[in-house]
C-alpha positions as CSV (number, residue, x, y, z in Angstrom):
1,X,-2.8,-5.2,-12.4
2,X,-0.1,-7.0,-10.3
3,X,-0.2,-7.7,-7.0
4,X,2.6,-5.6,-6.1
5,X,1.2,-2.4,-7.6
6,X,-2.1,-2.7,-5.8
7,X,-0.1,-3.1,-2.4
8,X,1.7,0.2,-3.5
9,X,-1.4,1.7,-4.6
10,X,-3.3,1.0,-1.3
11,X,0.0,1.8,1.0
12,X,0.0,-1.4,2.5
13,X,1.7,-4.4,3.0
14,X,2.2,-7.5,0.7
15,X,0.4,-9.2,3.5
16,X,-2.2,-7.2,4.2
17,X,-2.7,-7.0,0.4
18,X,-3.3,-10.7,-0.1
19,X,-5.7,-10.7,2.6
20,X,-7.8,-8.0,0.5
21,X,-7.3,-9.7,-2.4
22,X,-8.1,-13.4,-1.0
23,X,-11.7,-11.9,0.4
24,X,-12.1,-10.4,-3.2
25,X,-11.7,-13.2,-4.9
26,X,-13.9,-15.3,-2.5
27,X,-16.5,-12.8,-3.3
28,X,-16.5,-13.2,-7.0
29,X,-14.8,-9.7,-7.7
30,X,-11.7,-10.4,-8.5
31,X,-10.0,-13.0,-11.0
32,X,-6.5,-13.9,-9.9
33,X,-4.0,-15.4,-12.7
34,X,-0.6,-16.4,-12.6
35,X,1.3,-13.6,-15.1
36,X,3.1,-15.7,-17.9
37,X,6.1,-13.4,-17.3
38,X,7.2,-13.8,-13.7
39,X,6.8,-17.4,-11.4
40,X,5.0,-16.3,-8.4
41,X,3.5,-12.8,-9.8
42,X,0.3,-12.6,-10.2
43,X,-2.4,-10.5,-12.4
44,X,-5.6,-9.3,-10.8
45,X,-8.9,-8.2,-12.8
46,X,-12.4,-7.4,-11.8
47,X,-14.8,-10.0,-13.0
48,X,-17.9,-9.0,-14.4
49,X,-20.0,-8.8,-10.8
50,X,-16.8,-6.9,-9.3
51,X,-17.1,-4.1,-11.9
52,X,-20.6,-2.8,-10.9
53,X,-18.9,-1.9,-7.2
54,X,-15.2,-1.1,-8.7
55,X,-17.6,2.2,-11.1
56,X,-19.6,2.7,-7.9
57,X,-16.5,3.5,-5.7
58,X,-14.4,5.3,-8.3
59,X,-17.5,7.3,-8.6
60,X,-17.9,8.3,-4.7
61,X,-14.1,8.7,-4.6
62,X,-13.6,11.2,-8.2
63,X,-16.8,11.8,-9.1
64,X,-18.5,13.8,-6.0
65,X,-15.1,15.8,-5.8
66,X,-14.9,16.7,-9.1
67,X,-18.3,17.6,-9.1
68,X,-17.9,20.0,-6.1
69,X,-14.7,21.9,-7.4
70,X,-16.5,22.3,-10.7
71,X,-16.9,26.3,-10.1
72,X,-13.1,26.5,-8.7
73,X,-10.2,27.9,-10.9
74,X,-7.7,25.0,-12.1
75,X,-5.4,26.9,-9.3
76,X,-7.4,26.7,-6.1
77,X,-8.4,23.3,-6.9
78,X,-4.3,22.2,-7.3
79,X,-4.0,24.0,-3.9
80,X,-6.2,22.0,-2.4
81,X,-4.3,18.7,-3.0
82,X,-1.0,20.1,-1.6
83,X,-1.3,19.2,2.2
84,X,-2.4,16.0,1.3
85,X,0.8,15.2,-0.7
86,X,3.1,17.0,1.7
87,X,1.6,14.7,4.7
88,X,1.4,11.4,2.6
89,X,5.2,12.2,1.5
90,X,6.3,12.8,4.9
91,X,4.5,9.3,5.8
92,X,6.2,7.6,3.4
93,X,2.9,6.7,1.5
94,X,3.2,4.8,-1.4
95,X,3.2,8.3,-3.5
96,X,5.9,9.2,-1.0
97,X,7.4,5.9,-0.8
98,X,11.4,6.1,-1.1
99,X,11.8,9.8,-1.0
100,X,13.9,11.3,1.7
101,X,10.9,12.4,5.0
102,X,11.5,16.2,5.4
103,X,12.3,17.0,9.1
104,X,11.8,20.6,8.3
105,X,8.4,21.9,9.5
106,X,6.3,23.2,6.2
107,X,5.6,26.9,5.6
108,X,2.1,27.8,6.8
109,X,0.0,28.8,3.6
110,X,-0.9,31.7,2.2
111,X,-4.5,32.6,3.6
């Protein structure tokens, strides 16, 4: 993964990115490369001692939730990621990032 789509992944700066990354790779947990295709890009991958924590997050962050909306239909479990795209959209989060911000309050939902 480049640098750049982390920091757009994590909704930060290319600054505060590099700092992760730099205590990362200190650690042992990341491998940083240069990327044969660009000068100053560079590739990030977990090394084998930064996969073991990489699994166990993804598995506190998708796993537990996926787990809990197991006995919800497909359509109250898309409802439920709708005010968290509206907010990170109107943020300008990095899902968000470069679309116009609504100044237009939202509709209250349906209850």
């Amino acid at each position: 993964m480049r640098t750049t789509r982390l920091t757009d992944l994590m909704g930060t700066d290319a600054s505060a990115t590099g700092r992760h990354v730099a205590h990362a790779v200190d650690r042992g947990r990341i491998d940083r490369r240069p990327d044969s295709r660009g000068g100053r890009i560079r590739l990030l991958r977990p090394t084998g001692d930064g996969r073991t924590p990489l699994a166990e997050m993804h598995e506190r962050t998708s796993g537990a939730p996926v787990r809990h909306l197991a006995d919800r239909s497909a359509g109250d479990a898309g409802r439920l990621t709708e005010p968290p795209a509206r907010l990170r959209a109107d943020c300008g989060g990095p899902r968000g990032a470069g679309s116009a911000r609504s100044t237009a309050p939202h509709p209250a939902p349906d209850v």
